[in-house]
Backbone and ligand atoms as CSV (ligand in chain L), in Angstrom:
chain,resi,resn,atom,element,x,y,z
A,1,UNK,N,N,-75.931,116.798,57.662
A,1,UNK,CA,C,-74.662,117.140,57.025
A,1,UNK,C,C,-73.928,118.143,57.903
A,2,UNK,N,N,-72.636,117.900,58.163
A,2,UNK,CA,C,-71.676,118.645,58.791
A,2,UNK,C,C,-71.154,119.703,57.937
A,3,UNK,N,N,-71.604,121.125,58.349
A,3,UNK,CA,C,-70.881,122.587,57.782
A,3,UNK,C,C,-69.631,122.256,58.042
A,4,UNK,N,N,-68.624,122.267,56.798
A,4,UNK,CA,C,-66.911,122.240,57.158
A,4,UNK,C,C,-66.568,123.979,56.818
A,5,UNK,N,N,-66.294,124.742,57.145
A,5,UNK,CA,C,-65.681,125.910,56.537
A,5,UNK,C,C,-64.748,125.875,56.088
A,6,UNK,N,N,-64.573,126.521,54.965
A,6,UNK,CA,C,-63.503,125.445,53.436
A,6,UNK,C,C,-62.305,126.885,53.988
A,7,UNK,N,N,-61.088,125.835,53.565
A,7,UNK,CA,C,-60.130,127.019,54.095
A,7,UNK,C,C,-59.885,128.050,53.146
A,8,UNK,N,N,-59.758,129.254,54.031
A,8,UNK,CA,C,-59.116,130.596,53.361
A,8,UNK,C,C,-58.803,130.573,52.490
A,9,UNK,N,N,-58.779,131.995,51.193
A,9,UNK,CA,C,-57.842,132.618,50.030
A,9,UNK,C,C,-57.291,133.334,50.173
A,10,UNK,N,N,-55.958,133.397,50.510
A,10,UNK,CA,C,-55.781,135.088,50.341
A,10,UNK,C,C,-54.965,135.278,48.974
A,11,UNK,N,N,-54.712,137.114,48.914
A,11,UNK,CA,C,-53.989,137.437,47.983
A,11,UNK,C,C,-54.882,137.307,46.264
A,12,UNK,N,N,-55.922,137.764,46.164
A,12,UNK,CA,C,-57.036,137.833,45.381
A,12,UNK,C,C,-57.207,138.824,44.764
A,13,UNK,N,N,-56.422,140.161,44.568
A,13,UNK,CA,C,-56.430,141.084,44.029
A,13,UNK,C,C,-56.471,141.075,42.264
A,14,UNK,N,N,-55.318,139.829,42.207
A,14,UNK,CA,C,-55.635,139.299,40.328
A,14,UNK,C,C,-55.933,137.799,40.559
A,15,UNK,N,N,-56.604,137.712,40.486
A,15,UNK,CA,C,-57.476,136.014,40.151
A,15,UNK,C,C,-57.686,135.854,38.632
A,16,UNK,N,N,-57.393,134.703,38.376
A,16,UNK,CA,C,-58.427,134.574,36.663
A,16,UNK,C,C,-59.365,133.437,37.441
A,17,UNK,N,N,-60.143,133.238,36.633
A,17,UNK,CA,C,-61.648,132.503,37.280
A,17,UNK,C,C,-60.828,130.949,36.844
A,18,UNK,N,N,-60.458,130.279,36.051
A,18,UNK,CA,C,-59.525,129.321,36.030
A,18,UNK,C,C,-59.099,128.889,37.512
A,19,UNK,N,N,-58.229,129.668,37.896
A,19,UNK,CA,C,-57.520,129.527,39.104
A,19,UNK,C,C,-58.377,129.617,40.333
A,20,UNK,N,N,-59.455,130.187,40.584
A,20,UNK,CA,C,-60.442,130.544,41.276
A,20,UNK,C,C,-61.116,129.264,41.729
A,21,UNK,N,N,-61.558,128.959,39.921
A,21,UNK,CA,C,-62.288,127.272,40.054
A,21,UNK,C,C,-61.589,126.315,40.380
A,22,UNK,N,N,-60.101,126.286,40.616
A,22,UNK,CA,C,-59.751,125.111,40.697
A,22,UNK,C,C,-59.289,125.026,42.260
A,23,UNK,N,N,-59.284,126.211,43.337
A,23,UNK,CA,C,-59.066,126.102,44.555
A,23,UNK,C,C,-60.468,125.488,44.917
A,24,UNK,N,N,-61.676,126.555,44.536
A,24,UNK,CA,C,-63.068,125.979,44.933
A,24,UNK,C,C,-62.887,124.715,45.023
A,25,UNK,N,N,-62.804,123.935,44.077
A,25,UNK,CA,C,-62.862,122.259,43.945
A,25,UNK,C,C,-61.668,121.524,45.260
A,26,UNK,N,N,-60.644,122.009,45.247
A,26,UNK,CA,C,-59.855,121.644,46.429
A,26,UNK,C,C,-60.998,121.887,47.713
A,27,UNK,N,N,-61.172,123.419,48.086
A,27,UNK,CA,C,-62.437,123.222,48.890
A,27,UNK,C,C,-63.235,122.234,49.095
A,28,UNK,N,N,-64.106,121.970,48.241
A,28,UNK,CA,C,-65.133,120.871,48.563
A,28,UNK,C,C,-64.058,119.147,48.823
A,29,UNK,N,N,-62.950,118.869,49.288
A,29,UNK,CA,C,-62.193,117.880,49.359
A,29,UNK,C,C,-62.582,117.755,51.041
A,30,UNK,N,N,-62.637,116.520,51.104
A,30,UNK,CA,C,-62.848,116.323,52.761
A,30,UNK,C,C,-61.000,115.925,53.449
A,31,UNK,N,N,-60.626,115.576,52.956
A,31,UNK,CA,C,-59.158,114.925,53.246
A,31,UNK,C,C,-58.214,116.340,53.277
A,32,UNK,N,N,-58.253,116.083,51.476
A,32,UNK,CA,C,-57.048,117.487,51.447
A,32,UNK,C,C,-57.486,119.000,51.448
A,33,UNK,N,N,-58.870,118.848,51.390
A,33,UNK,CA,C,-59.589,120.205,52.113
A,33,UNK,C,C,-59.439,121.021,53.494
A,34,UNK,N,N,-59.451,119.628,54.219
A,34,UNK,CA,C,-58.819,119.940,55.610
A,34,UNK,C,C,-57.887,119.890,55.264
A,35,UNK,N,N,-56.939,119.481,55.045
A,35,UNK,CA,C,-55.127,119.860,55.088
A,35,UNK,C,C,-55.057,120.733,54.841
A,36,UNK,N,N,-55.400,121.209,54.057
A,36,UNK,CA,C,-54.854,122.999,53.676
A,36,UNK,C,C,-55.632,123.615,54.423
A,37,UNK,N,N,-53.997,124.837,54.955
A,37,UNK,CA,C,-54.741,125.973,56.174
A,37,UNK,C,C,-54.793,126.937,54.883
A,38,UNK,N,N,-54.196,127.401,54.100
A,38,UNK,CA,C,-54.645,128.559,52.940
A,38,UNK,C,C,-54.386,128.282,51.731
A,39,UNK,N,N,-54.757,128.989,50.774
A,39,UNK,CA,C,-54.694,129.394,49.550
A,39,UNK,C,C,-53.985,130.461,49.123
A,40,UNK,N,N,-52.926,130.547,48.319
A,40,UNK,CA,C,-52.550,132.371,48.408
A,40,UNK,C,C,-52.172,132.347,46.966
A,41,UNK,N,N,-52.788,133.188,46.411
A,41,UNK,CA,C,-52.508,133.192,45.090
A,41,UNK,C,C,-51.511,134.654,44.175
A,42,UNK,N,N,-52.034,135.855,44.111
A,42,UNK,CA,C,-51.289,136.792,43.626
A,42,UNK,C,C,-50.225,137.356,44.597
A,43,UNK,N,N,-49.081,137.055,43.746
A,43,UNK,CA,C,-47.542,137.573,43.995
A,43,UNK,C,C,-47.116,137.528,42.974
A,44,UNK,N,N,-46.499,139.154,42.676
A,44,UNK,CA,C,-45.812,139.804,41.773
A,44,UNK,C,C,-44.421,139.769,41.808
A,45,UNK,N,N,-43.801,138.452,41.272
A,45,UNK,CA,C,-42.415,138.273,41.752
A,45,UNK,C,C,-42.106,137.019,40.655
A,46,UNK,N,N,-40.938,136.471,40.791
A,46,UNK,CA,C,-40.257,136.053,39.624
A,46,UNK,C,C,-40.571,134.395,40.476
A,47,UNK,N,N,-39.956,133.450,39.466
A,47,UNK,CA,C,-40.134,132.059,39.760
A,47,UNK,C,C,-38.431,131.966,40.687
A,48,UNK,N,N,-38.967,131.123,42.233
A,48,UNK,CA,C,-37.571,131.459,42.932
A,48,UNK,C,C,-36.166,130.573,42.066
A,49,UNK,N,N,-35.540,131.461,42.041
A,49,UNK,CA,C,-34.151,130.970,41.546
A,49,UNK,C,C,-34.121,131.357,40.089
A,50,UNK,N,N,-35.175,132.077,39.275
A,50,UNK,CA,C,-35.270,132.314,38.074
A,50,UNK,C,C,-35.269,133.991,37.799
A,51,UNK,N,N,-35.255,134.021,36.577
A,51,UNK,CA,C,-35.838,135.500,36.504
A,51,UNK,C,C,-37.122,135.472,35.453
A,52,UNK,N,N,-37.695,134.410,35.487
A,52,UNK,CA,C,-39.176,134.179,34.881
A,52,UNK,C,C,-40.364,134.554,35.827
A,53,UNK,N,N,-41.044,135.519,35.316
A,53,UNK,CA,C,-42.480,135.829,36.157
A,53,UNK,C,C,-43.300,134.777,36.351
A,54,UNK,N,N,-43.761,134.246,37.688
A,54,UNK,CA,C,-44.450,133.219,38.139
A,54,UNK,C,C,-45.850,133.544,37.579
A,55,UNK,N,N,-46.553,132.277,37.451
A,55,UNK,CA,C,-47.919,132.591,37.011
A,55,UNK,C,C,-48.409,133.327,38.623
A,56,UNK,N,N,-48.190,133.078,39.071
A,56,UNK,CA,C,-48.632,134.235,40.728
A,56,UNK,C,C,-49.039,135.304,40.449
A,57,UNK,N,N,-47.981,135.594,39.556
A,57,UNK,CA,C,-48.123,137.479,39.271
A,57,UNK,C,C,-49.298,137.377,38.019
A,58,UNK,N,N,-50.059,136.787,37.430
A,58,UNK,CA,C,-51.285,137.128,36.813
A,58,UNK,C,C,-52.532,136.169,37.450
A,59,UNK,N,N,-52.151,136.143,38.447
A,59,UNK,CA,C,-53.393,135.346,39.613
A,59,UNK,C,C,-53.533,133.936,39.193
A,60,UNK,N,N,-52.998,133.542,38.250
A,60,UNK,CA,C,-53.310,132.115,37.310
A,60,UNK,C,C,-52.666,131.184,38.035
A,61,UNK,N,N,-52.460,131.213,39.318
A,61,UNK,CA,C,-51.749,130.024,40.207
A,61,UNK,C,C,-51.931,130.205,41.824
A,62,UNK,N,N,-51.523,128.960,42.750
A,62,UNK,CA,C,-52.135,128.585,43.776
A,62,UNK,C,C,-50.988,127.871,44.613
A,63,UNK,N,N,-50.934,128.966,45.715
A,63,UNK,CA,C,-49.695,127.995,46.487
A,63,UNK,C,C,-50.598,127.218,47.764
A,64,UNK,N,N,-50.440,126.328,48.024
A,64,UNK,CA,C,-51.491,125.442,48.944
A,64,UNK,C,C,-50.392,125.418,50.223
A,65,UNK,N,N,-50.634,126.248,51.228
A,65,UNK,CA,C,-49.789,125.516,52.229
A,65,UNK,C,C,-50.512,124.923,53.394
A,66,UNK,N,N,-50.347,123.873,53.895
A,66,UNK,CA,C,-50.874,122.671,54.830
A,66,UNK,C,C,-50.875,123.585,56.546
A,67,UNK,N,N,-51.941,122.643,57.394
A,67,UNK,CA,C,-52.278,123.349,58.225
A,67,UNK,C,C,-51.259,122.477,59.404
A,68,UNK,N,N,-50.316,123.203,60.139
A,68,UNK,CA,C,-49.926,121.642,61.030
A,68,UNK,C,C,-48.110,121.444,60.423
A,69,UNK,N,N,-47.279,120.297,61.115
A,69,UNK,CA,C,-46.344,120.017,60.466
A,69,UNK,C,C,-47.052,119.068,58.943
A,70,UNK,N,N,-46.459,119.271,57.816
A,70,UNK,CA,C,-46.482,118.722,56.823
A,70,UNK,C,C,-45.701,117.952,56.450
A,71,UNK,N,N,-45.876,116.977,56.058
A,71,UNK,CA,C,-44.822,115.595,55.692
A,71,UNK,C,C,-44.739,115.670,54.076
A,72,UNK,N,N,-43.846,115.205,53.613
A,72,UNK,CA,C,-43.711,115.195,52.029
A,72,UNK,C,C,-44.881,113.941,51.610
A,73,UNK,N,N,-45.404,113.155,52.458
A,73,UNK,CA,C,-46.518,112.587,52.145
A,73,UNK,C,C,-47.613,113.282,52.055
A,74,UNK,N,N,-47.807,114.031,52.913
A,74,UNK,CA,C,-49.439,114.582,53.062
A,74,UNK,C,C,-49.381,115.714,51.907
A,75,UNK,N,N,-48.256,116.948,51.589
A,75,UNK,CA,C,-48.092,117.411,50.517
A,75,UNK,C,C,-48.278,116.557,49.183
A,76,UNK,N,N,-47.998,115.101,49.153
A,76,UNK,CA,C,-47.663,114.841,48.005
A,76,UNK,C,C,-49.388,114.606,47.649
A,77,UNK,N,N,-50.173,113.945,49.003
A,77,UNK,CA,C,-51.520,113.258,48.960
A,77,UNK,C,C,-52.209,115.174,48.167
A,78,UNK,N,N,-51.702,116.151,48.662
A,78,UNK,CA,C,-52.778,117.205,48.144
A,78,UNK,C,C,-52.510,117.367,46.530
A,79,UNK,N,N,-51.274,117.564,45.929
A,79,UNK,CA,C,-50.811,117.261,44.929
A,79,UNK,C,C,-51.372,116.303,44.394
A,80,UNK,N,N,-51.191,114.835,44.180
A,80,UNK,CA,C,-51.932,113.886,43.583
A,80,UNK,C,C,-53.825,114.615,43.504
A,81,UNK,N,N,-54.315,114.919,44.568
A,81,UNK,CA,C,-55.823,115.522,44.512
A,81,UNK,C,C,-55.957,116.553,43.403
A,82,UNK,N,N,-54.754,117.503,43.442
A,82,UNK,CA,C,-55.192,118.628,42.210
A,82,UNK,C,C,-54.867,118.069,40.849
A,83,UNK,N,N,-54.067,117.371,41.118
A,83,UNK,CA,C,-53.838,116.375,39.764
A,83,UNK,C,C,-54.504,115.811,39.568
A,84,UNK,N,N,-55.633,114.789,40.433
A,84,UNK,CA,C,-56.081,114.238,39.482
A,84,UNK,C,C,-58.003,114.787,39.453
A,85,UNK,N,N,-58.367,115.785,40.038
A,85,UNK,CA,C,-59.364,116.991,39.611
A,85,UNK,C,C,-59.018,117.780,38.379
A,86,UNK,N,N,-57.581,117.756,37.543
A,86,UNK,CA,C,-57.110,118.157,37.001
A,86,UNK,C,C,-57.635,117.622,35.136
A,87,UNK,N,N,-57.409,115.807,35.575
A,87,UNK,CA,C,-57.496,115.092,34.380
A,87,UNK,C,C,-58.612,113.781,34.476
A,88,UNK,N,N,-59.299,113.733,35.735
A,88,UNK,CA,C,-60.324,113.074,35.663
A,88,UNK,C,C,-61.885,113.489,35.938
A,89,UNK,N,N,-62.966,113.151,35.510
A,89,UNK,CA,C,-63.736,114.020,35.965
A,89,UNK,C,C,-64.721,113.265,36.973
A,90,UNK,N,N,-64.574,114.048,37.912
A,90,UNK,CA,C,-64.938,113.545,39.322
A,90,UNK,C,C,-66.284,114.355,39.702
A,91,UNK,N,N,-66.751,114.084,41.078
A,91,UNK,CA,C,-67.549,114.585,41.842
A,91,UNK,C,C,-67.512,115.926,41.914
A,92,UNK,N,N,-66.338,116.063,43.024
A,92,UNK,CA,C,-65.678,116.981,43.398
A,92,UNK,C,C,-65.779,118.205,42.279
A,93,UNK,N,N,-65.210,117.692,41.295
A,93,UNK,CA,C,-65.153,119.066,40.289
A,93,UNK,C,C,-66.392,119.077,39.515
A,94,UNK,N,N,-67.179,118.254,39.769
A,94,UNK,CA,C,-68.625,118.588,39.267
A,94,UNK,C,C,-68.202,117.926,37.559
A,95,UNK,N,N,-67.776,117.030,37.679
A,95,UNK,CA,C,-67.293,116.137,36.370
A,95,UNK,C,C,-66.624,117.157,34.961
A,96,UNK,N,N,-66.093,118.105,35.113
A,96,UNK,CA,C,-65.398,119.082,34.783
A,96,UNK,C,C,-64.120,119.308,35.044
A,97,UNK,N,N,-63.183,118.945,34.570
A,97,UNK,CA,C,-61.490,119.018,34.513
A,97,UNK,C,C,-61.196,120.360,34.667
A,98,UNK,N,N,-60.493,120.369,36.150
A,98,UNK,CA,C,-60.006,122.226,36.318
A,98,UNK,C,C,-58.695,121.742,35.282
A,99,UNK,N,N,-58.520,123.273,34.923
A,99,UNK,CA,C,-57.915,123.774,34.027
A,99,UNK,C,C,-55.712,123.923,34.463
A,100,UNK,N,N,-55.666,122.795,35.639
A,100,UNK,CA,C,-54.339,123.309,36.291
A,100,UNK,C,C,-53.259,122.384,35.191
A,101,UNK,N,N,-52.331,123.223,35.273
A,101,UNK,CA,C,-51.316,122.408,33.692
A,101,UNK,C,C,-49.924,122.224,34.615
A,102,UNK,N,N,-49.413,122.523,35.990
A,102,UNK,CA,C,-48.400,122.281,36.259
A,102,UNK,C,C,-48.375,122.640,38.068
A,103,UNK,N,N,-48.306,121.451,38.382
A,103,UNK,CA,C,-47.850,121.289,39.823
A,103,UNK,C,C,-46.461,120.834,40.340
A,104,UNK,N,N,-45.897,121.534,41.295
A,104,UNK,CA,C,-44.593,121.476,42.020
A,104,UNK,C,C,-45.087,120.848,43.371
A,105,UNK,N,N,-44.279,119.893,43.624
A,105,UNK,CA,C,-44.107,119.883,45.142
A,105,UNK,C,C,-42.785,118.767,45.375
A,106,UNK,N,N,-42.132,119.504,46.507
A,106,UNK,CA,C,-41.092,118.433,46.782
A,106,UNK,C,C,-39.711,119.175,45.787
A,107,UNK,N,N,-39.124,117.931,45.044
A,107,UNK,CA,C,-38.527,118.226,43.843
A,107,UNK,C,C,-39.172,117.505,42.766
A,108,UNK,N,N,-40.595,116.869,42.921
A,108,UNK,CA,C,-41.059,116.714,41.519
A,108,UNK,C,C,-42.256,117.815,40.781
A,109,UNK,N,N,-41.993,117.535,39.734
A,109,UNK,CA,C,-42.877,118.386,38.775
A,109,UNK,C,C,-44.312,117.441,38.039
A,110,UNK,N,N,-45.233,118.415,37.866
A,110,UNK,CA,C,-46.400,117.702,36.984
A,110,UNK,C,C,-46.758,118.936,36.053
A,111,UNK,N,N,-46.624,118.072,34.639
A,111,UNK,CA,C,-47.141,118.881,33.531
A,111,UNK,C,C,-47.792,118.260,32.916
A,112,UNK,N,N,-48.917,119.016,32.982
A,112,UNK,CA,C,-50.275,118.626,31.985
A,112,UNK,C,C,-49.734,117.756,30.390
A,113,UNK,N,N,-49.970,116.590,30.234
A,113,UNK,CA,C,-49.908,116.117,28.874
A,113,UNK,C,C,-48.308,115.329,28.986
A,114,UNK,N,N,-47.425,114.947,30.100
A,114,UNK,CA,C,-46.451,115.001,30.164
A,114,UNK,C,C,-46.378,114.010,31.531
A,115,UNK,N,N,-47.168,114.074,32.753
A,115,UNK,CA,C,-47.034,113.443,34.052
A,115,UNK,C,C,-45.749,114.493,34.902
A,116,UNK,N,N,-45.640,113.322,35.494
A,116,UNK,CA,C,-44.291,113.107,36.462
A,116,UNK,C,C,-42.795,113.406,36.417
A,117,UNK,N,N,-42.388,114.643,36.689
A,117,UNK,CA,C,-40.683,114.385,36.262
A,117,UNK,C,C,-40.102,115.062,37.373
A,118,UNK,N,N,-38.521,115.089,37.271
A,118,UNK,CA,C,-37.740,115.892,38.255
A,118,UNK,C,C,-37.748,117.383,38.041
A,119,UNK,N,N,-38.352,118.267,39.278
A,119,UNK,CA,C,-38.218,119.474,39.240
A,119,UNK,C,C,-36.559,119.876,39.852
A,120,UNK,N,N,-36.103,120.734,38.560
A,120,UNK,CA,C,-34.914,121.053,38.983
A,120,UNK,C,C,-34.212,122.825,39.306
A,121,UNK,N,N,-35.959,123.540,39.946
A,121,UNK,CA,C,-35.296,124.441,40.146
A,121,UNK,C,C,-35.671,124.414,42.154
A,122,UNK,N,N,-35.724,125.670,42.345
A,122,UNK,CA,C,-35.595,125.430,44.114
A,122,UNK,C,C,-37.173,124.576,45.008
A,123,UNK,N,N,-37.068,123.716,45.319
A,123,UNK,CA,C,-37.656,122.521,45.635
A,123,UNK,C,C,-38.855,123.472,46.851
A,124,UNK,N,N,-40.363,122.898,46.364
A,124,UNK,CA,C,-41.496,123.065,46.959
A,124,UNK,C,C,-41.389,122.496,48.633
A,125,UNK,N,N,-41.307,122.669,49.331
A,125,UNK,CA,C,-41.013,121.868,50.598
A,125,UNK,C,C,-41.909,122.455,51.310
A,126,UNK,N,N,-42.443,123.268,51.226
A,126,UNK,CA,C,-43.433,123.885,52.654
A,126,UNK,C,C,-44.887,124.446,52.323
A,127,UNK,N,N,-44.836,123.999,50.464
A,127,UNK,CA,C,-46.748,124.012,50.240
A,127,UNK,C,C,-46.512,123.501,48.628
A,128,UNK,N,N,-47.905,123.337,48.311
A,128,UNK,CA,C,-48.069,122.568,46.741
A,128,UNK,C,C,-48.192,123.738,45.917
A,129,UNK,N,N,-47.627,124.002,44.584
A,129,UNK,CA,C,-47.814,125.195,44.023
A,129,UNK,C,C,-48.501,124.348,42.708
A,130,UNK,N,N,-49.956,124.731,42.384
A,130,UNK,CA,C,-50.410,124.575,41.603
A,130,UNK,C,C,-51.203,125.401,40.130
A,131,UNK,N,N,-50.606,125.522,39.527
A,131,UNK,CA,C,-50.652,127.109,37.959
A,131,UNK,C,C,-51.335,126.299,37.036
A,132,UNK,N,N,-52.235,127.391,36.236
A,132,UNK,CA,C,-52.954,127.290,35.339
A,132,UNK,C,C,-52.436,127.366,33.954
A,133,UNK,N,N,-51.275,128.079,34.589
A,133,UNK,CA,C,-49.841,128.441,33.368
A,133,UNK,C,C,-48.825,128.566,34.223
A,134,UNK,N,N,-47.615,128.444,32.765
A,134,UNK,CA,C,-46.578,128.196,33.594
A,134,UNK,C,C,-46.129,129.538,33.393
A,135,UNK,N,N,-44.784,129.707,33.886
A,135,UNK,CA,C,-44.050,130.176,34.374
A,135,UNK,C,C,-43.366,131.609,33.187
A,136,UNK,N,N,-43.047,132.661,32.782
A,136,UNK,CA,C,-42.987,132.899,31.478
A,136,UNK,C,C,-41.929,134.414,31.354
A,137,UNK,N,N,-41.574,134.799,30.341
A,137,UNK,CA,C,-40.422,135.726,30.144
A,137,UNK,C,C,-41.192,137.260,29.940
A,138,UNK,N,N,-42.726,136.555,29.722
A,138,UNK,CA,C,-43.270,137.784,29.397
A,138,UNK,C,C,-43.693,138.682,31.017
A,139,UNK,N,N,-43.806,140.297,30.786
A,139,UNK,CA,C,-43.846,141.036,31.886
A,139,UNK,C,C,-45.320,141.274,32.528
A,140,UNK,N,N,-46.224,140.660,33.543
A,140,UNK,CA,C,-46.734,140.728,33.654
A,140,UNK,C,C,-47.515,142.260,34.083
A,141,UNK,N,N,-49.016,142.707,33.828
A,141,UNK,CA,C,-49.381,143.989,34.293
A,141,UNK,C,C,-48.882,144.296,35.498
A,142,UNK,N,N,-48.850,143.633,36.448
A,142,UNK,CA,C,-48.420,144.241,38.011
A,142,UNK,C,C,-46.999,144.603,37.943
A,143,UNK,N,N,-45.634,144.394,36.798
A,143,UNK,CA,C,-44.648,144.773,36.326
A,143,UNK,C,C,-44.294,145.627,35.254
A,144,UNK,N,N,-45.933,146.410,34.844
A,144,UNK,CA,C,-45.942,146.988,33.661
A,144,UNK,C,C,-45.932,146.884,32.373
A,145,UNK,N,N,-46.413,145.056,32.537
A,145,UNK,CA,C,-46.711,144.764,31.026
A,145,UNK,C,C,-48.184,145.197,30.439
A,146,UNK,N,N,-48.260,144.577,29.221
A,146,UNK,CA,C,-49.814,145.324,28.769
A,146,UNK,C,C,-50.896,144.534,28.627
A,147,UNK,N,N,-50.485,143.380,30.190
A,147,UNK,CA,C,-51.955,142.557,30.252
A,147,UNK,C,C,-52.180,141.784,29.564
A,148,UNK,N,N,-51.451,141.490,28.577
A,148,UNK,CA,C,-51.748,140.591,27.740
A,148,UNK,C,C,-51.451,139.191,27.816
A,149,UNK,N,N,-51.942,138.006,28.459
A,149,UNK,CA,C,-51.346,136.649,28.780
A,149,UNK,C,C,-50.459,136.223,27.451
A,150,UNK,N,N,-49.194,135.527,28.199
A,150,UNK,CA,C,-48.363,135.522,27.614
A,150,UNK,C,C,-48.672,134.280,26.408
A,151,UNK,N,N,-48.144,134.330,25.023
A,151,UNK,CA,C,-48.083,133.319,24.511
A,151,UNK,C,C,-47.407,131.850,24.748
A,152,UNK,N,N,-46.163,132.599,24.768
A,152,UNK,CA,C,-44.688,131.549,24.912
A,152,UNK,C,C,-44.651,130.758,26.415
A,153,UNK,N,N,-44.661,129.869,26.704
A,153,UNK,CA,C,-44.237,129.622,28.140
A,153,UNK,C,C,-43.332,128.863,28.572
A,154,UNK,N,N,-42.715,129.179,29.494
A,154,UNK,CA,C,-41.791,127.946,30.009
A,154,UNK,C,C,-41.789,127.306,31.331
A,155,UNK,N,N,-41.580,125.560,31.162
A,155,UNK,CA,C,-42.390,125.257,31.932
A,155,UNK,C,C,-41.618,125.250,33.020
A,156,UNK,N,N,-42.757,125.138,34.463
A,156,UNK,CA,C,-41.699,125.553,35.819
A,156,UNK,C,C,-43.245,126.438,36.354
A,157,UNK,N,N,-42.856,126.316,37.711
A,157,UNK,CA,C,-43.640,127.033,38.785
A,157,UNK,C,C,-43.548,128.842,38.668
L,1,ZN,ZN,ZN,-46.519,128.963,43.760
């Protein structure tokens, strides 16, 4: 068996184990494992073009960016992978559905319970953003909220 060294995480300071488990499983991918040069998960900042706190800012999400020029194919091939580790239970995830409820890439959107639609805020073009939650009004701790995951959500990266 060939040692692959599974690519990088950075930005790990707030992780939830959700989000944790569901890069691991990208890891063990031979295809879109290699495609991705990183993982970067906590950023304390709003959803771009919004003033909704990204799941970023409570570690509960995963921006995948590709190693190399990236084609809206090979993005889309890593996308389809977290999607469908997402809702089928495979090898890979050890026959256990990661917990991801909404992927961006391109200008389309994927929401858990929902599929395929047009994303209509500023378009994924240069990595797959994949959240455990979406997107939300509530203030996350790294903004001085009181930690508390938000109830309400709205959906969006
Ligand atoms: Zn993202």
């Amino acid at each position: 068996m060939v040692f692959r060294k599974p690519f990088p995480v950075e930005s790990t300071s707030v992780e939830t184990a959700r989000c944790a488990r569901m890069i691991r499983v990208q890891q063990r991918h031979r295809v879109s494992g290699q495609a991705i040069r990183v993982a970067s998960v906590f950023a304390c900042r709003f959803t771009a073009g919004t003033t909704l706190y990204t799941a970023h800012a409570e570690g509960d999400a995963a921006d995948f960016m590709l190693a190399g020029g990236h084609t809206p194919q090979e993005l889309q091939r890593v996308a389809d992978q977290v999607v469908r580790d997402g809702t089928k239970r495979t090898v890979r995830n050890r026959f256990r559905r990661t917990e991801v409820v909404f992927v961006s890439v391109g200008d389309q959107q994927w929401v858990r319970g929902q599929g395929w639609s047009h994303y209509d805020r500023v378009a994924h073009t240069s990595h797959v953003h994949a959240g455990c939650s979406f997107s939300t009004r509530t203030k996350p701790r790294c903004a001085g909220g009181d930690g508390k995951l938000p109830t309400r959500y709205v959906n969006g990266g």
